[in-house]
C-alpha positions as CSV (number, residue, x, y, z in Angstrom):
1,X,3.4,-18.5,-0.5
2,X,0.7,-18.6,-3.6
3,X,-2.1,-18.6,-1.6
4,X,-4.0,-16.0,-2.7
5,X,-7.6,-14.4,-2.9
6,X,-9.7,-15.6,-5.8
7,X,-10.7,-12.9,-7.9
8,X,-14.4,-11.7,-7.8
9,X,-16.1,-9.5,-9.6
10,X,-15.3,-5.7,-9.3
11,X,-17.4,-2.7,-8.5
12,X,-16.7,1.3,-8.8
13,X,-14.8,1.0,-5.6
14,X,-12.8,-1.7,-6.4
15,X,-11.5,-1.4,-9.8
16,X,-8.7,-4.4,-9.3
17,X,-10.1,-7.7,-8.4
18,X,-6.7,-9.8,-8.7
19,X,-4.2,-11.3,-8.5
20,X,-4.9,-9.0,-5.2
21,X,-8.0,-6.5,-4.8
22,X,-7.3,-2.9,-4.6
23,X,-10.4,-0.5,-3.8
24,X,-10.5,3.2,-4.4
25,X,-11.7,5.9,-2.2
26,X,-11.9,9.6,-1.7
27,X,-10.1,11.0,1.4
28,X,-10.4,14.8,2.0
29,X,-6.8,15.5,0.4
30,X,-6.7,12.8,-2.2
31,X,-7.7,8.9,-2.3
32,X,-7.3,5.6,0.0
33,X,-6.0,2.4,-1.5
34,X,-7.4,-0.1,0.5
35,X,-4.1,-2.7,-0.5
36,X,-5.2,-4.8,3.1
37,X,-5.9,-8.4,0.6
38,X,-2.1,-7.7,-0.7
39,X,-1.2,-7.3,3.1
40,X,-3.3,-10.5,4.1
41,X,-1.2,-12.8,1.6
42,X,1.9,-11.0,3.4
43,X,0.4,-11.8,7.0
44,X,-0.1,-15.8,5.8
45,X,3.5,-15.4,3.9
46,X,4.6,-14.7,7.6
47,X,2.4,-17.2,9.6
48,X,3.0,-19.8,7.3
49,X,7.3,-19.0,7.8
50,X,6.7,-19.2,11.7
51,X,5.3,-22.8,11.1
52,X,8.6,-23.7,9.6
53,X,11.3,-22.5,11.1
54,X,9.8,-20.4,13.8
55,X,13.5,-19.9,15.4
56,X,14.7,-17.7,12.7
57,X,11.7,-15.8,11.7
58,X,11.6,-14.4,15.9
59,X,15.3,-14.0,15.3
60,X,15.5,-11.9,12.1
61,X,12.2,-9.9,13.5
62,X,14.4,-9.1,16.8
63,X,17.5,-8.1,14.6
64,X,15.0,-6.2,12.3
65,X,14.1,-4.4,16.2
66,X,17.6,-3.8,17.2
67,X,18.6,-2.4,14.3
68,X,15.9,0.0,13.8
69,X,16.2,0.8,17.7
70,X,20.0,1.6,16.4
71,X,19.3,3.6,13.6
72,X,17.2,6.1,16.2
73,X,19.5,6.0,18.7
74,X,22.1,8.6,20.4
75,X,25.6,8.1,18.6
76,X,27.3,9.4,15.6
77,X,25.5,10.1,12.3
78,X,27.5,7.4,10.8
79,X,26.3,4.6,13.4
80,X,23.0,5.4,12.6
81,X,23.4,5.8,9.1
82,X,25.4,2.0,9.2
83,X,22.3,1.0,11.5
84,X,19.9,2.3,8.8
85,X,21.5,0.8,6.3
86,X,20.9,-2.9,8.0
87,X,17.2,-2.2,8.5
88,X,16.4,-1.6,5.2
89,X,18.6,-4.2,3.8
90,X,16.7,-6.6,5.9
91,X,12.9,-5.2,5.7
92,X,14.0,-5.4,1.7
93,X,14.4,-8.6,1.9
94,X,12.0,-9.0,3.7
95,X,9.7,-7.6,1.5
96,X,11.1,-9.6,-1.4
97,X,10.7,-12.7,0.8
98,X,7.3,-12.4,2.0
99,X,5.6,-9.5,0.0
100,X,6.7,-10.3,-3.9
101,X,9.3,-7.2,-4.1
102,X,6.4,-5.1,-2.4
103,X,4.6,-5.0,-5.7
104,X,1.3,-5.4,-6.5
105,X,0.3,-6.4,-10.0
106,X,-2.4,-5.2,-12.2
107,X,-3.0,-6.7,-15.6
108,X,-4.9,-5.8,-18.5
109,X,-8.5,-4.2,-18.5
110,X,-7.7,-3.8,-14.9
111,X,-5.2,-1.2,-15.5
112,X,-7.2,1.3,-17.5
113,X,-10.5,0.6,-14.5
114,X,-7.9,1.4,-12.0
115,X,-6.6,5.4,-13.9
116,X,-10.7,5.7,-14.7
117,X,-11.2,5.5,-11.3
118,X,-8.6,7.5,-10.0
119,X,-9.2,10.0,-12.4
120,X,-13.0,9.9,-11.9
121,X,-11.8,10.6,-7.5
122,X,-9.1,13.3,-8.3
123,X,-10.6,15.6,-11.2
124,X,-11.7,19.1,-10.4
125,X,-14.9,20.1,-9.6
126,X,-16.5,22.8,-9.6
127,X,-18.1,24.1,-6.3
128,X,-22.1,24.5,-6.0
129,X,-21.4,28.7,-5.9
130,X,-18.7,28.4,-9.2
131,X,-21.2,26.1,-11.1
132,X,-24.1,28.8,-10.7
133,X,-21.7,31.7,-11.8
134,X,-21.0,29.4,-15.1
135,X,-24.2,29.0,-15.7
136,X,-24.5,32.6,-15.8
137,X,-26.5,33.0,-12.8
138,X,-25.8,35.5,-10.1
139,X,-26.6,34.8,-6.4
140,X,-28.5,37.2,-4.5
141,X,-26.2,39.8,-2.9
């Protein structure tokens, strides 16, 4: 499926703007990439494979099921190791299928706005007490 978002205009937050937007916040421990444009071409990818051949899409998502189910389940380790061996062979493909290898590209100028900003969210800072002791000032005791 090519069908994807047109690229607009970026902002602080949202330092990629295509072939898929990517947005950039701070989280308490580190950032969020907000990756749900890349995921909405995956949904369509999906939908648009249940229009065509709806039979084998419900039948490789229910082997996708069983074999997960297996991979969890009581039995030896190498059952579940064989079983988890299926699952990823089939959410790899499909990933490569519906999600473009699972990557997401980012080209150019859009590259360096992406590190700024992660840089700009993940760079120390000092903390209101620390940037009064650098000053040289000393809080009352």
């Amino acid at each position: 499926m090519t069908d994807q978002t047109p690229a607009v205009p970026g902002d602080e937050e949202t330092p990629v703007t295509g072939p898929f937007r990517v947005s950039v916040t701070a989280s308490p421990s580190g950032v969020d990439l907000d990756v749900s444009d890349f995921l909405r071409h995956v949904f369509l990818s999906l939908a648009e494979a249940a229009v065509e051949d709806p039979q084998t899409l419900i039948d490789t998502l229910t082997e996708l099921r069983e074999t997960s189910l297996a991979a969890a389940a009581p039995g030896t380790d190498a059952e579940r190791a064989r079983a988890g061996r299926e699952r990823d062979e089939m959410t790899d493909e499909l990933t490569d299928r519906h999600g473009g290898g699972g990557l997401i590209p980012v080209y150019g100028q859009q590259t360096v706005t992406l590190t700024e900003r992660l840089w700009q969210l993940i760079r120390p800072r000092p903390v209101p007490q620390q940037r009064g002791e650098e000053l040289g000032e000393r809080g009352a005791a």
